[in-house]
N, C-alpha and C positions, 0 to 999 in steps of 0.2 A: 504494500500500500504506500502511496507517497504522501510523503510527509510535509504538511501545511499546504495542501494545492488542492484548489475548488476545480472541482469537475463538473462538464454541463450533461446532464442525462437528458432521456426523453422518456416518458409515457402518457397514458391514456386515461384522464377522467374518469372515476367511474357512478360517476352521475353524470356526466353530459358525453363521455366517449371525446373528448377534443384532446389533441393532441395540444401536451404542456410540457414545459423544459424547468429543470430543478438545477438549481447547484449545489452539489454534495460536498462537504467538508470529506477530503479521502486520510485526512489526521485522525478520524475517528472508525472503529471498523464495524460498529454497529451502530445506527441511529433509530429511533423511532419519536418522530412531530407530527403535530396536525397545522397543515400548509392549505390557505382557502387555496381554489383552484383559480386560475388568472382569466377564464371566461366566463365559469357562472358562480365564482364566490362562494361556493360550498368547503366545506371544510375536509379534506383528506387525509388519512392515517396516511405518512409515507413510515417505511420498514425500510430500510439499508443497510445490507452484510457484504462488506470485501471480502472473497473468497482468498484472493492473494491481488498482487500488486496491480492488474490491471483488470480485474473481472468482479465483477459485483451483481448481489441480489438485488430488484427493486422490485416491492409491491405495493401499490395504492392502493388504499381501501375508502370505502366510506367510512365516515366516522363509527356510525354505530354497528361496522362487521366487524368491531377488536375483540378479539376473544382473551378472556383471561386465563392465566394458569402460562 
């Protein structure tokens, strides 16, 4: 993972399906925030896991699919 450098990801809404771009702190190797969305302002679980230095998880949820445990 690199160390101090914002990476531009991409995914897909998942209340409006629009394609939105995120910047990921790659200093950190797991995050999980809720980021409104940049076209209809809903609120999204984002999930981010570096697998190693250049490959990463992303899943966007709606807020209320966070499952606990």
């Amino acid at each position: 993972m690199n160390q101090n450098y914002l990476y531009e990801a991409c995914g897909f809404c998942p209340y409006c399906s629009e394609s939105i771009s995120l910047l990921i702190d790659t200093s950190i190797q797991h995050q999980q925030y809720i980021e409104d969305c940049e076209v209809c302002c809903r609120p999204i679980t984002v999930n981010i896991d570096w697998t190693d230095e250049d490959n990463y998880e992303l899943s966007l949820l709606q807020e209320d699919d966070i499952s606990c445990g």
